[in-house]
Steps between C-alpha positions, in 0.01 A plus 500: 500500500326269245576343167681786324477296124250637256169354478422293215094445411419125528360305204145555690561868520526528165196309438321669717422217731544642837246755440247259309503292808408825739234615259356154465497441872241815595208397268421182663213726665332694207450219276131270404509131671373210330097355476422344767423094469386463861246785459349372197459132658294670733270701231464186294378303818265748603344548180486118443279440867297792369433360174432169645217612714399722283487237238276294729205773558520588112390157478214468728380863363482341156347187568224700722444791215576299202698793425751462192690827643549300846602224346752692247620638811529168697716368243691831440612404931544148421748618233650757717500252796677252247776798402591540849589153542742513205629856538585367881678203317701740278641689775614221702599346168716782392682564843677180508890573458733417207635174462734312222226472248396849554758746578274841495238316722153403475367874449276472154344194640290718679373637206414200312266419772368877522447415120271216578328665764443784220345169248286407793322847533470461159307141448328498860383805524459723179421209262237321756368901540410529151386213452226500805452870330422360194310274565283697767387743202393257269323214736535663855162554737473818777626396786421568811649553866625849426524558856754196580700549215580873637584431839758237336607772271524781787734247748725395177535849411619546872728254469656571189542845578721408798693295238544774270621738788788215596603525157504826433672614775797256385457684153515819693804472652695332197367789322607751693819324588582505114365849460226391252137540431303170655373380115869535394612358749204175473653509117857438603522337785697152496287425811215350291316323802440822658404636154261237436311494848482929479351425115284221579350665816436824369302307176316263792343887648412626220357151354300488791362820444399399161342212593265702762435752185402220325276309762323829549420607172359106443291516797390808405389452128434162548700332238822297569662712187711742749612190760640320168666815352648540884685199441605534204691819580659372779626160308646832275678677780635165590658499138659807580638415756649167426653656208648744665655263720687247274593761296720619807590092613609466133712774473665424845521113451703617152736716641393860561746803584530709777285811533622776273561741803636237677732386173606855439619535869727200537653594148518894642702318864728209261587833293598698767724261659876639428685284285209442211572642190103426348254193524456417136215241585280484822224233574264436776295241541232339743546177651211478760300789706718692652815342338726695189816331330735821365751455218680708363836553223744783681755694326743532779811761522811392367695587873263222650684130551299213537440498853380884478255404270383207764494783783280683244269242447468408821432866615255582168292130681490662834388826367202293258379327848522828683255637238239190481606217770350274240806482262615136485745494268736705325735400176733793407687397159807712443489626080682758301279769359426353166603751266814411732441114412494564097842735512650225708316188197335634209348198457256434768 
């Protein structure tokens, strides 16, 4: 006939656990993965073989034309040629795994090499830019093969479109996987390679375009005034751009948070977990693309023992990867309220 005694909840009943573990294990499904390394290897090493050959004909159109626009925009592809190499670097820098002397991994390596490849845009392309502007307007002579110089410009606009498209297709789908607008999402992002080869590309079409403004209106009026003025403003957008750029490395090599949505939601899930009284201090923080270190003080209930509390850290982890795969680590610190903590010492 059965046991006959009365039923008496467990410890985990009380806390809830059972049911945490049931609710936890049906949103594996519905929730955002992580950036994808592998994918941006790929859009860094196509847009480095593009700028590399693109590079190349800049080159030859400037030494045919004399053009300072061609040759801003030769060294604006060495430089993006040169921040390939060293955003490739950064993401096979920042995968390696932890080790004694690094316990949270190599992550923010990566972007201390996306930071240099951020200087090198800089130096080799906007300052040398400039420069050739500069000095095009006040000493420069017409130039000529105007013809050359746009067939170059045609085949590396070609080319850098297809660039563009692999990147922004990547920025696509992490935008819509994160339910964000693409420029939010470019602004977030702890994916900087894929960032900087979407930024870079999209300056490299419309510097191209400049320079062909530029080349046209000096052919047409005859005075090298327009192909030095080209140059200049694309030596500008490079500034821009670079800025942009280790303004985001710096903040990431520091330590930046999580997303707000993202922060909000895995304070909304530790909340909800049965067993936590309140969260009086929650912190997030960045530790390479794709990677996020949680902590977090917890005011657990009183009924809870020791090993509850472990069940309910372990379950609040499993429900933090279930939301973004890329949680690493998790450090739960068990505190009294603290208007709690000064009843128990009025002295602290």
């Amino acid at each position: 006939m059965g046991d006959l005694r009365p039923a008496v909840p467990s410890r985990d009943a009380r806390c809830g656990l059972g049911t945490y573990r049931r609710r936890v294990s049906g949103d594996d499904d519905r929730q955002p993965r992580t950036e994808d390394g592998g994918e941006s290897t790929v859009t860094v090493l196509v847009a480095g073989a593009a700028n590399l050959s693109i590079a190349v004909a800049k080159a030859v159109g400037a030494a045919v034309s004399g053009s300072a626009a061609m040759l801003s925009e030769a060294a604006h592809s060495v430089a993006d040629t040169v921040t390939e190499v060293l955003l490739f670097v950064a993401i096979r820098r920042g995968r390696r795994p932890p080790d004694a002397r690094h316990p949270l991994g190599y992550g923010r390596e990566s972007y201390l090499w996306a930071l240099l490849a951020a200087l090198a845009t800089f130096v080799a392309g906007a300052v040398v830019s400039m420069l050739e502007g500069v000095n095009k307007i006040l000493h420069g002579e017409q130039g000529n093969g105007l013809l050359v110089s746009y067939v170059v410009l045609a085949v590396a606009f070609v080319m850098e479109g297809g660039s563009f498209l692999r990147a922004l297709q990547q920025v696509r789908r992490g935008a819509r996987r994160w339910r964000m607008r693409m420029p939010s999402f470019l602004r977030h992002t702890s994916d900087t390679a894929v960032k900087a080869v979407a930024l870079e590309d999209a300056a490299a079409l419309v510097g191209l375009v400049i320079a062909a403004v530029g080349l046209g209106l000096s052919a047409a009026t005859g005075s090298p005034l327009w192909d030095g003025l080209a140059s200049v403003v694309i030596g500008l957008m490079l500034v821009v751009v670079a800025v942009s750029l280790v303004r985001s490395n710096s903040s990431l090599l520091v330590g930046r948070a999580a997303l707000p949505v993202l922060e909000e939601t895995l304070r909304h899930d530790l909340s909800g977990v049965p067993g936590v009284v309140s969260i009086p201090l929650f912190v997030t923080t960045i530790t390479g693309p794709g990677r996020l270190l949680v902590a977090a003080k917890v005011e657990f209930s009183g009924e809870c023992t020791a090993g509850d509390i472990e069940r309910i850290a372990d379950d609040a982890e499993r429900r933090f990867v279930a939301r973004f795969p890329g949680v690493e680590h998790v450090f739960l610190d068990p505190t009294a309220h603290p208007s709690r903590r000064r009843a128990v010492d009025p002295h602290r």
